[in-house]
C-alpha positions as CSV (number, residue, x, y, z in Angstrom):
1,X,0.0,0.0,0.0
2,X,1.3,3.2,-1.3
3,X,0.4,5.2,2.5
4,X,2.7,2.6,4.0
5,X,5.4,2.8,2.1
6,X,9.2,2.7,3.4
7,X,10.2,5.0,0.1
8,X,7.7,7.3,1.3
9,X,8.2,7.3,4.7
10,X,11.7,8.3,4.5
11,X,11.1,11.0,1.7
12,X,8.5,12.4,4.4
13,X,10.8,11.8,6.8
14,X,13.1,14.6,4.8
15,X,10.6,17.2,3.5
16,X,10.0,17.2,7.7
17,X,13.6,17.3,8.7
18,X,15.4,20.6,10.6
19,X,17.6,21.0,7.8
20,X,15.1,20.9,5.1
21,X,12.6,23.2,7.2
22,X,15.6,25.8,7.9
23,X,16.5,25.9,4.4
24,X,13.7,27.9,3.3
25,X,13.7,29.9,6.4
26,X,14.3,33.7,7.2
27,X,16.8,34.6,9.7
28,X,15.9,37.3,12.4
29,X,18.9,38.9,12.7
30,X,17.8,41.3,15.9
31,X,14.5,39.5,17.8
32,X,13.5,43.1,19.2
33,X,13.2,44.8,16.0
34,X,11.5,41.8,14.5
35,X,8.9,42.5,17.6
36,X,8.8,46.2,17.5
37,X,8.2,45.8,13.8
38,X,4.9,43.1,13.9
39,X,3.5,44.7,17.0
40,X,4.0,48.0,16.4
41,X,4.7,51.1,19.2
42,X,1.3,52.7,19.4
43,X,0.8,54.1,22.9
44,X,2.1,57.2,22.8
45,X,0.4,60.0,24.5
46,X,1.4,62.8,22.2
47,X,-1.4,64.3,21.1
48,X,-0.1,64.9,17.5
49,X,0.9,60.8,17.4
50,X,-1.3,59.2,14.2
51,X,-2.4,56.3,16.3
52,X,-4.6,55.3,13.4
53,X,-1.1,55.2,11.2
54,X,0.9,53.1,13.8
55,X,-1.9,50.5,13.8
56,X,-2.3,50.0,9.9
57,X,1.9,49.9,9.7
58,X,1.6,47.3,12.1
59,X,-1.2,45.2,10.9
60,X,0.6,45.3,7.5
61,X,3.8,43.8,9.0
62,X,1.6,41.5,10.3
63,X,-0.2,40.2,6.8
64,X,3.3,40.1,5.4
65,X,4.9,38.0,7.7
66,X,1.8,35.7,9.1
67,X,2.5,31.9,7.5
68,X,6.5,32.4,6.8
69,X,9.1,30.3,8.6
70,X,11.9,32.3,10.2
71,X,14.9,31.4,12.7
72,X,16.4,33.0,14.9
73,X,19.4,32.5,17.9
74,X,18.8,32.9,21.2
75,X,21.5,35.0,22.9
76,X,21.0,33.9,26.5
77,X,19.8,30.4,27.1
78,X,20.4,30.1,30.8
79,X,16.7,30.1,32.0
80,X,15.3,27.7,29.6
81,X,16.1,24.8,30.1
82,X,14.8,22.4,33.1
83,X,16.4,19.0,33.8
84,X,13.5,16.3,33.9
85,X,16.3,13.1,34.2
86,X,19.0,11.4,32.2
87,X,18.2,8.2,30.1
88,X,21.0,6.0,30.7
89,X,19.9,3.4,27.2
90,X,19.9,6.0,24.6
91,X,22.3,8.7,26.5
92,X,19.8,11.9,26.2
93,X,18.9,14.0,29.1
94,X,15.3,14.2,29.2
95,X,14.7,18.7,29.2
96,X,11.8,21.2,29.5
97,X,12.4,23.8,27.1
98,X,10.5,27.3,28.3
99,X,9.7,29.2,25.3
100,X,9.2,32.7,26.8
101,X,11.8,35.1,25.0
102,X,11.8,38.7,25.7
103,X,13.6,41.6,24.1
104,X,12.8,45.7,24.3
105,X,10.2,45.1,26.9
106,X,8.3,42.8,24.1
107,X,8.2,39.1,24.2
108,X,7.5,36.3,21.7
109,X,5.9,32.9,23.0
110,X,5.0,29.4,21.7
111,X,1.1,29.7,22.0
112,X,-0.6,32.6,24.1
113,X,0.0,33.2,27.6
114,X,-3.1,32.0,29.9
115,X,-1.9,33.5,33.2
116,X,0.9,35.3,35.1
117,X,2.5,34.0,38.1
118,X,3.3,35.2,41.2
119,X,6.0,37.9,39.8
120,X,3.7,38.9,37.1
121,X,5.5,37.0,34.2
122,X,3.8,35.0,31.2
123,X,3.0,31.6,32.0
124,X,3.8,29.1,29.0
125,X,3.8,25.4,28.4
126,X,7.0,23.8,28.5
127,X,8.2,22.1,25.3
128,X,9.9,18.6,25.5
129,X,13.2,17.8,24.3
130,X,15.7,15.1,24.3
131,X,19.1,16.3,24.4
132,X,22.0,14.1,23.6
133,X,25.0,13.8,25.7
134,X,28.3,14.5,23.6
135,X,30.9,11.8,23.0
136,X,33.7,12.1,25.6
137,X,32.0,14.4,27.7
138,X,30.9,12.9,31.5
139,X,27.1,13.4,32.7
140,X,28.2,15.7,35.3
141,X,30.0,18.6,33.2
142,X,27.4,18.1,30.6
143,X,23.9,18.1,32.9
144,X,25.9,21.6,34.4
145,X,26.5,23.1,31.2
146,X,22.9,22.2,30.0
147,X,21.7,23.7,33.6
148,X,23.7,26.9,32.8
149,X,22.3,27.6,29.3
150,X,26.0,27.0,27.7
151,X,24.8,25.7,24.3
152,X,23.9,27.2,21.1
153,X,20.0,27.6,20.8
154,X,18.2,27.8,17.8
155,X,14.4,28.5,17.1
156,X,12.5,28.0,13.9
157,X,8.8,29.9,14.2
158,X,6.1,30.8,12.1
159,X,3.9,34.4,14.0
160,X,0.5,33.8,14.6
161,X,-1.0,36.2,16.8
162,X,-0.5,39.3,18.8
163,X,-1.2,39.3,22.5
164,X,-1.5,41.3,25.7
165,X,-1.6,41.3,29.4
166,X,-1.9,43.8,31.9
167,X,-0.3,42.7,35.9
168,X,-1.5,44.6,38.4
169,X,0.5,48.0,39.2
170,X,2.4,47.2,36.7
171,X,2.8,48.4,32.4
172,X,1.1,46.5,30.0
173,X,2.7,42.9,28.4
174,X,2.7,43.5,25.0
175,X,3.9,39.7,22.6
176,X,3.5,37.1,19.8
177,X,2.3,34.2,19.9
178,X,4.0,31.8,17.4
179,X,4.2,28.0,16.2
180,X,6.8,26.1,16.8
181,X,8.6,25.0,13.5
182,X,11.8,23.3,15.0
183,X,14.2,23.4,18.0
184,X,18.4,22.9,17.2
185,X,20.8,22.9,20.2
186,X,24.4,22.9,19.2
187,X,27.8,22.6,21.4
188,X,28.9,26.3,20.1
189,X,28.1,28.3,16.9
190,X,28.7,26.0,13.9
191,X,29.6,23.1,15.7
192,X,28.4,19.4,16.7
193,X,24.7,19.5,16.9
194,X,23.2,17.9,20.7
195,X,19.6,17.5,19.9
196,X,17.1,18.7,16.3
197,X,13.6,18.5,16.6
198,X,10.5,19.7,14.6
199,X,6.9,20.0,15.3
Protein backbone atom coordinates (compact mmCIF):
# COMPACT_ATOMS: atom_id res chain seq x y z
CA UNK A 1 0.00 0.00 0.00
CA UNK A 2 1.31 3.21 -1.35
CA UNK A 3 0.45 5.20 2.46
CA UNK A 4 2.69 2.62 3.98
CA UNK A 5 5.39 2.81 2.06
CA UNK A 6 9.17 2.70 3.44
CA UNK A 7 10.22 4.98 0.12
CA UNK A 8 7.71 7.28 1.30
CA UNK A 9 8.16 7.31 4.71
CA UNK A 10 11.74 8.34 4.54
CA UNK A 11 11.14 11.04 1.68
CA UNK A 12 8.52 12.38 4.36
CA UNK A 13 10.77 11.83 6.78
CA UNK A 14 13.13 14.64 4.83
CA UNK A 15 10.61 17.15 3.55
CA UNK A 16 10.01 17.16 7.66
CA UNK A 17 13.62 17.26 8.73
CA UNK A 18 15.38 20.59 10.57
CA UNK A 19 17.60 21.03 7.81
CA UNK A 20 15.14 20.94 5.12
CA UNK A 21 12.64 23.22 7.18
CA UNK A 22 15.57 25.82 7.87
CA UNK A 23 16.50 25.89 4.39
CA UNK A 24 13.74 27.94 3.30
CA UNK A 25 13.72 29.91 6.45
CA UNK A 26 14.30 33.69 7.16
CA UNK A 27 16.77 34.64 9.68
CA UNK A 28 15.95 37.29 12.39
CA UNK A 29 18.95 38.90 12.73
CA UNK A 30 17.77 41.26 15.93
CA UNK A 31 14.48 39.45 17.76
CA UNK A 32 13.54 43.11 19.18
CA UNK A 33 13.21 44.75 16.04
CA UNK A 34 11.50 41.83 14.49
CA UNK A 35 8.93 42.51 17.55
CA UNK A 36 8.82 46.23 17.49
CA UNK A 37 8.21 45.77 13.76
CA UNK A 38 4.93 43.15 13.92
CA UNK A 39 3.50 44.73 17.00
CA UNK A 40 3.95 48.04 16.37
CA UNK A 41 4.73 51.12 19.16
CA UNK A 42 1.29 52.66 19.44
CA UNK A 43 0.76 54.07 22.89
CA UNK A 44 2.09 57.19 22.81
CA UNK A 45 0.42 60.02 24.53
CA UNK A 46 1.36 62.85 22.23
CA UNK A 47 -1.39 64.34 21.11
CA UNK A 48 -0.14 64.87 17.49
CA UNK A 49 0.93 60.82 17.41
CA UNK A 50 -1.26 59.16 14.23
CA UNK A 51 -2.37 56.27 16.34
CA UNK A 52 -4.60 55.27 13.44
CA UNK A 53 -1.11 55.18 11.22
CA UNK A 54 0.89 53.14 13.78
CA UNK A 55 -1.85 50.45 13.83
CA UNK A 56 -2.30 49.98 9.94
CA UNK A 57 1.90 49.91 9.71
CA UNK A 58 1.62 47.26 12.06
CA UNK A 59 -1.22 45.18 10.88
CA UNK A 60 0.61 45.34 7.50
CA UNK A 61 3.80 43.83 8.98
CA UNK A 62 1.63 41.45 10.35
CA UNK A 63 -0.18 40.22 6.80
CA UNK A 64 3.34 40.06 5.37
CA UNK A 65 4.85 37.97 7.71
CA UNK A 66 1.84 35.68 9.09
CA UNK A 67 2.52 31.91 7.55
CA UNK A 68 6.46 32.41 6.79
CA UNK A 69 9.11 30.35 8.57
CA UNK A 70 11.86 32.27 10.21
CA UNK A 71 14.94 31.35 12.69
CA UNK A 72 16.42 33.03 14.92
CA UNK A 73 19.39 32.53 17.86
CA UNK A 74 18.78 32.95 21.17
CA UNK A 75 21.52 35.05 22.94
CA UNK A 76 20.98 33.92 26.52
CA UNK A 77 19.84 30.39 27.13
CA UNK A 78 20.45 30.07 30.77
CA UNK A 79 16.74 30.06 31.98
CA UNK A 80 15.30 27.71 29.60
CA UNK A 81 16.10 24.75 30.13
CA UNK A 82 14.77 22.44 33.12
CA UNK A 83 16.39 18.96 33.81
CA UNK A 84 13.55 16.29 33.86
CA UNK A 85 16.30 13.10 34.24
CA UNK A 86 18.99 11.40 32.18
CA UNK A 87 18.18 8.24 30.07
CA UNK A 88 21.04 5.98 30.70
CA UNK A 89 19.91 3.44 27.23
CA UNK A 90 19.88 6.02 24.57
CA UNK A 91 22.26 8.71 26.49
CA UNK A 92 19.83 11.86 26.24
CA UNK A 93 18.92 14.01 29.07
CA UNK A 94 15.30 14.22 29.18
CA UNK A 95 14.70 18.66 29.16
CA UNK A 96 11.78 21.15 29.51
CA UNK A 97 12.39 23.78 27.14
CA UNK A 98 10.46 27.32 28.35
CA UNK A 99 9.72 29.21 25.28
CA UNK A 100 9.21 32.67 26.76
CA UNK A 101 11.82 35.13 24.99
CA UNK A 102 11.77 38.69 25.68
CA UNK A 103 13.61 41.61 24.15
CA UNK A 104 12.78 45.67 24.32
CA UNK A 105 10.19 45.13 26.92
CA UNK A 106 8.29 42.83 24.11
CA UNK A 107 8.20 39.10 24.19
CA UNK A 108 7.50 36.34 21.73
CA UNK A 109 5.89 32.88 23.01
CA UNK A 110 4.98 29.36 21.74
CA UNK A 111 1.14 29.67 22.03
CA UNK A 112 -0.61 32.57 24.11
CA UNK A 113 0.05 33.19 27.64
CA UNK A 114 -3.06 31.96 29.87
CA UNK A 115 -1.90 33.47 33.23
CA UNK A 116 0.86 35.32 35.12
CA UNK A 117 2.54 34.02 38.10
CA UNK A 118 3.31 35.24 41.25
CA UNK A 119 6.02 37.86 39.77
CA UNK A 120 3.72 38.94 37.08
CA UNK A 121 5.49 37.00 34.25
CA UNK A 122 3.76 35.00 31.17
CA UNK A 123 3.04 31.56 31.99
CA UNK A 124 3.78 29.07 29.04
CA UNK A 125 3.80 25.44 28.36
CA UNK A 126 6.97 23.78 28.51
CA UNK A 127 8.22 22.15 25.28
CA UNK A 128 9.89 18.62 25.48
CA UNK A 129 13.21 17.84 24.27
CA UNK A 130 15.75 15.08 24.27
CA UNK A 131 19.12 16.26 24.41
CA UNK A 132 21.96 14.08 23.62
CA UNK A 133 24.98 13.83 25.69
CA UNK A 134 28.34 14.51 23.62
CA UNK A 135 30.94 11.82 22.95
CA UNK A 136 33.67 12.14 25.59
CA UNK A 137 32.00 14.40 27.65
CA UNK A 138 30.93 12.95 31.46
CA UNK A 139 27.10 13.37 32.66
CA UNK A 140 28.23 15.66 35.35
CA UNK A 141 29.96 18.64 33.18
CA UNK A 142 27.39 18.07 30.63
CA UNK A 143 23.94 18.09 32.90
CA UNK A 144 25.94 21.60 34.42
CA UNK A 145 26.54 23.11 31.17
CA UNK A 146 22.92 22.23 30.01
CA UNK A 147 21.67 23.70 33.60
CA UNK A 148 23.66 26.91 32.83
CA UNK A 149 22.28 27.61 29.25
CA UNK A 150 26.01 26.99 27.74
CA UNK A 151 24.81 25.68 24.35
CA UNK A 152 23.85 27.24 21.09
CA UNK A 153 20.00 27.59 20.77
CA UNK A 154 18.21 27.82 17.81
CA UNK A 155 14.44 28.52 17.13
CA UNK A 156 12.50 28.00 13.85
CA UNK A 157 8.78 29.88 14.18
CA UNK A 158 6.06 30.81 12.06
CA UNK A 159 3.95 34.41 13.97
CA UNK A 160 0.50 33.77 14.56
CA UNK A 161 -1.03 36.22 16.80
CA UNK A 162 -0.49 39.33 18.83
CA UNK A 163 -1.17 39.25 22.53
CA UNK A 164 -1.49 41.32 25.67
CA UNK A 165 -1.62 41.29 29.35
CA UNK A 166 -1.94 43.79 31.93
CA UNK A 167 -0.34 42.66 35.87
CA UNK A 168 -1.49 44.63 38.43
CA UNK A 169 0.50 48.00 39.22
CA UNK A 170 2.43 47.25 36.70
CA UNK A 171 2.80 48.39 32.43
CA UNK A 172 1.12 46.52 29.97
CA UNK A 173 2.74 42.94 28.42
CA UNK A 174 2.67 43.45 24.98
CA UNK A 175 3.88 39.67 22.59
CA UNK A 176 3.46 37.12 19.79
CA UNK A 177 2.31 34.16 19.95
CA UNK A 178 4.04 31.83 17.42
CA UNK A 179 4.18 28.03 16.23
CA UNK A 180 6.75 26.06 16.80
CA UNK A 181 8.64 25.03 13.55
CA UNK A 182 11.83 23.35 15.03
CA UNK A 183 14.24 23.44 18.05
CA UNK A 184 18.44 22.94 17.19
CA UNK A 185 20.78 22.95 20.16
CA UNK A 186 24.35 22.90 19.18
CA UNK A 187 27.76 22.59 21.45
CA UNK A 188 28.92 26.28 20.11
CA UNK A 189 28.06 28.35 16.87
CA UNK A 190 28.70 25.96 13.87
CA UNK A 191 29.61 23.05 15.71
CA UNK A 192 28.39 19.41 16.74
CA UNK A 193 24.71 19.45 16.91
CA UNK A 194 23.20 17.88 20.75
CA UNK A 195 19.61 17.52 19.94
CA UNK A 196 17.13 18.72 16.34
CA UNK A 197 13.61 18.51 16.56
CA UNK A 198 10.46 19.65 14.60
CA UNK A 199 6.89 19.97 15.34
Amino acid sequence: MLAGSPLLLMALAALSSYPSQREGAERVPNLGRFLEAYLGDCTSDDPSFDKKACNEEAAKVQKEKNGRVFVFEVPDATTMFELKGFDKQRGVYRVAVTPFFSERALAMSVGKPQKLNADGLPIVKNVPLSVKMPEGETEFSFKRRLERGQVTVEIMFKPKTAWSMKPKGQPELRGLSVQLVGIRLTQSPGETVIAEETY
